[in-house]
C-alpha positions as CSV (number, residue, x, y, z in Angstrom):
1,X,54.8,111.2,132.4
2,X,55.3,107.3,132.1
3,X,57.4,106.2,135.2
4,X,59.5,103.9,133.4
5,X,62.4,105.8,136.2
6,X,63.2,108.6,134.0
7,X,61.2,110.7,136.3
8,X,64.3,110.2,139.0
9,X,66.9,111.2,136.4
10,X,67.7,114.5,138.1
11,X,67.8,112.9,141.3
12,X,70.3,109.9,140.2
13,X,72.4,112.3,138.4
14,X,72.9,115.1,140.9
15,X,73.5,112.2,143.7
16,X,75.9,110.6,141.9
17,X,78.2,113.7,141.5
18,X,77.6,114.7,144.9
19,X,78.7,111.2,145.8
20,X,81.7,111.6,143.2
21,X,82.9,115.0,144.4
22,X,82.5,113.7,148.2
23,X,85.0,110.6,147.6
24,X,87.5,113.0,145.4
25,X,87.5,115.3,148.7
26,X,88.1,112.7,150.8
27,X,91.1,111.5,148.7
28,X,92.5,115.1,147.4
29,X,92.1,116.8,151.1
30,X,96.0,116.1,151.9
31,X,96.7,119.3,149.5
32,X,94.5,121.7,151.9
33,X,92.2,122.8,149.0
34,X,88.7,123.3,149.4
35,X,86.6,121.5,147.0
36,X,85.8,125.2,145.6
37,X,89.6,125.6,145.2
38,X,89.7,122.1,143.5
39,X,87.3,123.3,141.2
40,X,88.8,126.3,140.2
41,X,92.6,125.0,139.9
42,X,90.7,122.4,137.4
43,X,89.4,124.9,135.1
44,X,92.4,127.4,135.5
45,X,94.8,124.1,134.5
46,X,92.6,123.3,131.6
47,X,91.7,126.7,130.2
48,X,95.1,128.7,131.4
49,X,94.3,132.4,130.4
50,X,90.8,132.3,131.7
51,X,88.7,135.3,132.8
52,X,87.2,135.8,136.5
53,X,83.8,136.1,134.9
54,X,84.1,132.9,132.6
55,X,85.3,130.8,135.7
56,X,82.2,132.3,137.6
57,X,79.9,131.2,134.6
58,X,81.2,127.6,134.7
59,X,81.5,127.0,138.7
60,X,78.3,128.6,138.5
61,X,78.5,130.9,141.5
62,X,78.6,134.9,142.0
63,X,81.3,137.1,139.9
64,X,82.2,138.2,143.3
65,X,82.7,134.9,144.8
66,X,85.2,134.0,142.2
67,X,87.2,137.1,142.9
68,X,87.5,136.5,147.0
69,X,88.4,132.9,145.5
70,X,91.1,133.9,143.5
71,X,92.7,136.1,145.5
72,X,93.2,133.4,148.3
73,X,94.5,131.0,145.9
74,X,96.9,134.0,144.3
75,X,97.8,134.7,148.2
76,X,98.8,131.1,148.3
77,X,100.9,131.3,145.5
78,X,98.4,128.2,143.1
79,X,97.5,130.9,140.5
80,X,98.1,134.4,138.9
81,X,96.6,137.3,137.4
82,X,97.6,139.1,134.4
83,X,96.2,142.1,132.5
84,X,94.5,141.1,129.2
85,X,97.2,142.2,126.8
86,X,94.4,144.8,124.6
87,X,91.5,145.2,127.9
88,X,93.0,146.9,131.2
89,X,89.8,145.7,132.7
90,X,90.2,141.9,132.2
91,X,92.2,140.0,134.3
92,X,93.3,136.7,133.4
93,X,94.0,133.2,135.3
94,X,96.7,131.6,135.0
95,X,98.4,128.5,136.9
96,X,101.7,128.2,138.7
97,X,103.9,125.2,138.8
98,X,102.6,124.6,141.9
99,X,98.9,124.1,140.8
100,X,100.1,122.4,137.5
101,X,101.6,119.7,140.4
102,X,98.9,119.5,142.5
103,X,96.7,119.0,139.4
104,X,98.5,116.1,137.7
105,X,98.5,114.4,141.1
106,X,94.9,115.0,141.9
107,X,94.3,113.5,138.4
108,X,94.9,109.8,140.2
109,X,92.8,110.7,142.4
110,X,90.0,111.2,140.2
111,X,90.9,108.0,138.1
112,X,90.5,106.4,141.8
113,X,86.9,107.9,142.1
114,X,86.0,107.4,138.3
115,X,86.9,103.5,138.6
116,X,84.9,102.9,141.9
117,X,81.8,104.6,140.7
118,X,82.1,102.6,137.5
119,X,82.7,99.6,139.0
120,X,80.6,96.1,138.1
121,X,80.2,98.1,134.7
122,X,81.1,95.8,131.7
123,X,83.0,98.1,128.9
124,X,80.6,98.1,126.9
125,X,78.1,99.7,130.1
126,X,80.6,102.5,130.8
127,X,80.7,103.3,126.9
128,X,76.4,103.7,127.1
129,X,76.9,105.5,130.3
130,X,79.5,108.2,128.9
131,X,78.2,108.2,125.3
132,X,74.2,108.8,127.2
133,X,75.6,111.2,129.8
134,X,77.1,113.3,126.8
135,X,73.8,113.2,124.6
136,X,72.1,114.6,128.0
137,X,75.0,117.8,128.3
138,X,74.6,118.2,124.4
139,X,70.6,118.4,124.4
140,X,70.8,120.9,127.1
141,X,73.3,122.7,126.1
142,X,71.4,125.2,124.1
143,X,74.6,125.9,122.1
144,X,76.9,126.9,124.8
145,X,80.1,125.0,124.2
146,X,80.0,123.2,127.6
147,X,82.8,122.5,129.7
148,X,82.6,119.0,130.3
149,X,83.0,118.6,126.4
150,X,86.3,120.2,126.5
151,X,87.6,118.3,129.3
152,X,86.4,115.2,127.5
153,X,87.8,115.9,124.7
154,X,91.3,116.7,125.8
155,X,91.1,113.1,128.1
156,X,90.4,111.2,125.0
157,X,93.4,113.0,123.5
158,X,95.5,111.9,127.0
């Protein structure tokens, strides 16, 4: 492999959303949310009707994780279940009110945490930087419709 510092790519990219998600924490934590609860209200918000087993797919943790996750956030009243209208055995996510709140005011948050990390970028440098970030998610996609598509997709459309 040339080292022309693509060889630290990984690196860069996971500490860079480590970094992200610590700052968004840091900002968000007056709601009493757990990061994991953060990003599960995100997805519930943003893909209302949701199964337990997609959400474990995208956060990328156990099918039983999820469930222990949902039921505390049902206890405290940030999302509900209901049966899949034609599958008894699927349960689908749904937000409350009270999530749909907590969301849109988490959202300045994360314009907060988008702008420092971008700062000293021209606009033309954040354009490379989003346009290269989404090649990467697209080439490793291997035609799973990612999830960071979606959510960039319905910003754009914000």
């Amino acid at each position: 492999m040339k080292l022309d510092g693509t060889e630290r790519l990984g690196f860069l990219i996971h500490d860079a959303a480590r970094l992200m998600r610590k700052r968004f924490e840091t900002l968000a934590s007056g709601h009493g949310l757990s990061s994991a609860q953060w990003r599960l209200l995100v997805r519930v918000v943003k893909d209302e009707g949701v199964t337990q087993a997609r959400l474990a797919e995208v956060l990328e943790v156990e099918p039983i994780s999820v469930s222990r996750l949902v039921d505390r956030m049902e206890e405290g009243g940030w999302i509900e279940r209901r049966q899949h209208a034609s599958d008894r055995r699927v349960r689908l996510i749904f937000a409350t009110d009270k999530s749909r709140r907590a969301f849109e005011a988490i959202k300045g948050f994360a314009g907060e945490v988008f702008e420092q990390a971008l700062t000293g970028l021209s606009p033309e440098e954040r354009q490379t930087v989003l346009r290269g970030l989404m090649t990467i998610v697209d080439n490793l996609s291997d035609g799973e419709a990612p999830c960071q598509q979606q959510a960039m997709d319905k910003g754009a459309a914000a």
